[in-house]
N, C-alpha and C positions, 0 to 999 in steps of 0.2 A: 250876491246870492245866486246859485244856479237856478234854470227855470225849474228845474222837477223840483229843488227845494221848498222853491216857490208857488208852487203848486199843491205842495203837500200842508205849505204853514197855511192858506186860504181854507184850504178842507178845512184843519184844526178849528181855523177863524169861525168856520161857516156852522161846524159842528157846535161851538162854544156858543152862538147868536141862536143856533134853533134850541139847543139847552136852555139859553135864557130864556125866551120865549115860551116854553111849556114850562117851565117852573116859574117864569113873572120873574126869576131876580138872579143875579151870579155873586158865586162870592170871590172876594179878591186874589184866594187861592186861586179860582177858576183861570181864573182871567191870566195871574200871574205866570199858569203853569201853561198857558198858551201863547205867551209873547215874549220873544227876547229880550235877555236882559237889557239890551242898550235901547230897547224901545222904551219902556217907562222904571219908576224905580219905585217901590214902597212910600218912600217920601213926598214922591210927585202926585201918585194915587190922592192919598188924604189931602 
């Protein structure tokens, strides 16, 4: 992964953690639609 990629999916990260945090809770969509797929699977979640 290039660093400005990388940079950009942290933001996403950082943005998704202060979401949770003012709401108290994320939903699995949230989360899903911030992390690549080969990082976690629906299956692994549960």
């Amino acid at each position: 992964m290039a660093t400005m990629e990388k940079l950009t999916h942290v933001s996403e990260i950082n943005q998704l953690i202060s979401r949770g945090k003012e709401k108290g809770y994320l939903t699995y969509e949230e989360v899903n639609d911030v992390l690549p797929p080969d990082v976690v699977t629906p299956e692994k979640i549960d």
